[in-house]
C-alpha positions in Angstrom: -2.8 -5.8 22.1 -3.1 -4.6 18.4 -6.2 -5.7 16.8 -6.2 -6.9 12.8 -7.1 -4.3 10.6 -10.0 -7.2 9.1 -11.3 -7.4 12.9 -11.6 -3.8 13.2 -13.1 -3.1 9.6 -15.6 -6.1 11.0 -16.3 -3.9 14.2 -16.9 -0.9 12.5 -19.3 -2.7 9.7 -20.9 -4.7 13.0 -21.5 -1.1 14.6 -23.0 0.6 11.1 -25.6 -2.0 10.8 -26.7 -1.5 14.6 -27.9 1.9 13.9 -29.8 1.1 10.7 -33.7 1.7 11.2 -35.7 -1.5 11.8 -36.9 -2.8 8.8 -34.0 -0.9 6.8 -31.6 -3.1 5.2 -28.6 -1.7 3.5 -26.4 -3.1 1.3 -22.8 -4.1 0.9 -22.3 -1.4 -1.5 -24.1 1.5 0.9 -22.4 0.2 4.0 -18.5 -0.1 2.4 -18.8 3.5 0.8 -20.2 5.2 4.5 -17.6 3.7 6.3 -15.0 4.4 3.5 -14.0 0.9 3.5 -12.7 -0.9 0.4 -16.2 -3.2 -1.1 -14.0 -6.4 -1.3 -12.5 -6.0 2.4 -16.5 -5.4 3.5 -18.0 -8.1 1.8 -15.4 -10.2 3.2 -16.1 -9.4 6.8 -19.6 -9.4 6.2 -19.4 -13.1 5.0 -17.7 -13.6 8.4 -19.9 -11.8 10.1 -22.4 -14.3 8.7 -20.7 -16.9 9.2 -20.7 -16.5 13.3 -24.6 -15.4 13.4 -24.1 -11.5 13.7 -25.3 -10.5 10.4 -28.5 -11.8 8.4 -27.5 -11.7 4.5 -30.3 -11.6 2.2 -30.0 -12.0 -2.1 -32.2 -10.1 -4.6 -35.0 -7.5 -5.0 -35.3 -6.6 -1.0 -32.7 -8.2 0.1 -30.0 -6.7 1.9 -27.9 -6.9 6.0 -29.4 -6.4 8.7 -27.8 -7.6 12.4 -29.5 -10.2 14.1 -30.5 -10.4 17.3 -27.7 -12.8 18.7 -25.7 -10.0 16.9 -26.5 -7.1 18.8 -26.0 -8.8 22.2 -22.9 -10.5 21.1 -20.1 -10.1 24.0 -17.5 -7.6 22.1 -14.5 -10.1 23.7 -16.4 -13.1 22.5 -16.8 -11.1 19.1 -13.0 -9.8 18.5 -12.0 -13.5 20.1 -13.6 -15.7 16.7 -12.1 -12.8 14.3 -8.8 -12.4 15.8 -8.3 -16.6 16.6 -6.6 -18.1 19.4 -3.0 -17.1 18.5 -0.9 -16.6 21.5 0.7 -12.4 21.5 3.8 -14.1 20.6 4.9 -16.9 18.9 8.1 -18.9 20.9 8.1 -21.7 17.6 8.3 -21.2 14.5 11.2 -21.4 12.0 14.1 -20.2 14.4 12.6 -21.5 17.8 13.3 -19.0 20.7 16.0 -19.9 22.4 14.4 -18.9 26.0 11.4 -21.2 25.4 12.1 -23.5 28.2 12.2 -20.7 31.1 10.8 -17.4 29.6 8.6 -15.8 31.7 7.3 -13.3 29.3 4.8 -16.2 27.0 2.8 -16.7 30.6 3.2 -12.5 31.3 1.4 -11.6 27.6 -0.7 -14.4 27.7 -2.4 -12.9 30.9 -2.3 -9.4 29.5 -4.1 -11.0 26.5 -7.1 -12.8 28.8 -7.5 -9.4 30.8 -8.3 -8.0 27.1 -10.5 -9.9 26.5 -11.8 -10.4 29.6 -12.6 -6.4 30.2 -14.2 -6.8 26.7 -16.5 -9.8 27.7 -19.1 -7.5 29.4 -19.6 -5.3 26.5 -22.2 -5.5 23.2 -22.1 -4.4 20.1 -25.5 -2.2 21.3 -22.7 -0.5 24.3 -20.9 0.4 21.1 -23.5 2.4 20.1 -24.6 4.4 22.4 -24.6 8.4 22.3 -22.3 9.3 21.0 -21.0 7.2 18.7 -24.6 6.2 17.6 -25.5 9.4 16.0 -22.6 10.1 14.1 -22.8 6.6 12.6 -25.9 7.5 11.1 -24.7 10.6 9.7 -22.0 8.7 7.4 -22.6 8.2 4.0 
């Protein structure tokens, strides 16, 4: 299974704002250039972020991200499931319909493979993501 690179820019901004001191809020600006991400592409998965609870978003003079709560126990499958969607691994439809569409067995074969993914992510948080020692070296970026 190959993630989008927008989920895994999202992951990576997810995992930047969990090592931020309490009380520390960092910008869009300060979190795009110490992940060496483009500004547009992080503002845009921080507005998704937002969008699903994981990240607080704050305007003005002390405002700033910060992840919430909900987003630092988040289930990583639940997390990659809402950024990814539920497409299917392939698609069978489509402009030129398979032909084998009627007996494949492969659909069913990657759609288990896909539920195992996520399924061996379900257990995991964003604060598992984090741990020593990915943790430290986070906070050395930027």
């Amino acid at each position: 299974m190959r993630l989008t690179k927008f989920t895994d820019l999202a992951l990576r901004v997810t995992m930047r704002l969990a090592v931020a001191e309490q009380g520390v809020s960092l910008t869009t600006r300060q979190v795009a250039e110490a992940m060496a991400i483009p500004y547009t592409h992080t503002a845009k998965a921080i507005a998704r972020l937002q969008h699903l609870g994981v990240v607080e978003a704050r305007r003005g003079r002390g405002g700033g991200l910060e992840l919430t709560g909900a987003g630092r126990k988040a289930s990583l499958g639940w997390l990659i499931r809402e950024l990814e969607g539920e497409e299917e691994v392939v698609t069978c439809e489509g402009e030129t319909p398979c032909p084998l569409r009627a007996a494949c067995r492969l659909r069913g074969a990657l759609r288990g493979a896909q539920q195992a993914f996520y399924a061996s992510l379900d257990p995991l948080t964003v604060d598992d993501l984090i741990a020593s020692p990915t943790g430290p070296v986070l906070l050395t970026l930027g």
